[in-house]
N, C-alpha and C positions, 0 to 999 in steps of 0.2 A: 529384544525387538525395540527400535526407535519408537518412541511416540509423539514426538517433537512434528509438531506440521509449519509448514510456513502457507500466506496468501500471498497469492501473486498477482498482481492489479495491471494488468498491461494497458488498460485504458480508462478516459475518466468516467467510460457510460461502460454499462452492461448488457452486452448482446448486441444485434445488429436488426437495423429499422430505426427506429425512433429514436435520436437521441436525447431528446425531451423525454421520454420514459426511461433511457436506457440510461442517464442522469440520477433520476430520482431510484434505479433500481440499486445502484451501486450506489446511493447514497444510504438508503435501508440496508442493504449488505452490509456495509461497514459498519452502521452504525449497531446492526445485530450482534456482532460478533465481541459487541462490548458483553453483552449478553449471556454469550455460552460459559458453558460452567468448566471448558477446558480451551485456555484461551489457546492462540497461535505462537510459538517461539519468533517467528519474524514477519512482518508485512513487507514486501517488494515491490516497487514501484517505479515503474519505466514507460516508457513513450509519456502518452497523454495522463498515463495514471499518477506522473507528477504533480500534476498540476491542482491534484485533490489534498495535498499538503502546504497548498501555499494561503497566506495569510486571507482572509476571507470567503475560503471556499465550505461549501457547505460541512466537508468532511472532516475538516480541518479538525473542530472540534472533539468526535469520537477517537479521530488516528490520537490525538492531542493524550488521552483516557484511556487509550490501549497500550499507549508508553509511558503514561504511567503508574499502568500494572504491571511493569515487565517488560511489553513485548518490542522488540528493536523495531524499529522502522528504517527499512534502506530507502535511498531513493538515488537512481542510476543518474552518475555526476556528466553523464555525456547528455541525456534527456534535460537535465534542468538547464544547461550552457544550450541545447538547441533551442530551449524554450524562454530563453532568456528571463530565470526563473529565479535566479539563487539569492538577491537580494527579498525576494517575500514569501521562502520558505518560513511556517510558520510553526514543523512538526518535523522530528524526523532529523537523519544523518545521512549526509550524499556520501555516496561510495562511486565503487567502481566496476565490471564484470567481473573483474579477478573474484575479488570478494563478496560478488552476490553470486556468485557461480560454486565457489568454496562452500557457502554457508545455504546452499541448496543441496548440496552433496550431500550433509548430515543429516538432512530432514530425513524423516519415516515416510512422510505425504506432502504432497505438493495440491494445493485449490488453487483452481485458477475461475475466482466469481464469472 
């Protein structure tokens, strides 16, 4: 059995309502996961959820800490060109769906905060 999980971040708030809480929620998230005693093989990050890798965001930091323990950080290379993002990424390797699709394949477990 796989025991490999990956997170998968598809936005930069958590949940739906408030995105001043749903903010600070995925900022705790992230920042927990430095935490656990069996980290993640990959972090994924697409639509808004890129924008938690770019140079001064709160997250930036932790993601910063979770790569390097280890764990890969994607961040989908169509999201950051829509976000006009790629000059202040601060964490992390843009890829592409080929390869964040591929390497979702081999996970055991997929979290989606």
């Amino acid at each position: 059995m796989n025991n490999d999980y990956a997170v998968v971040i598809r936005s930069h708030v958590m949940g739906y309502g408030d995105d001043k809480l749903g903010a600070l929620l995925m900022r705790s998230s992230i920042c927990s996961l430095c935490e656990l005693e069996r980290l993640p093989s990959v972090i994924i990050l697409y639509n808004t959820g890129v924008k938690l890798a770019v140079q001064g965001a709160d997250s930036a930091d932790s993601l910063l800490k979770l790569q390097n323990a280890g764990v890969s950080i994607l961040l989908c290379g169509t999201c950051v060109d829509y976000f006009e993002v790629k000059d202040l990424i601060a964490v992390g390797k843009i890829s592409n769906m080929v390869s964040i699709n591929n390497t979702l394949t081999k996970m055991g477990n997929i979290i989606y905060p």
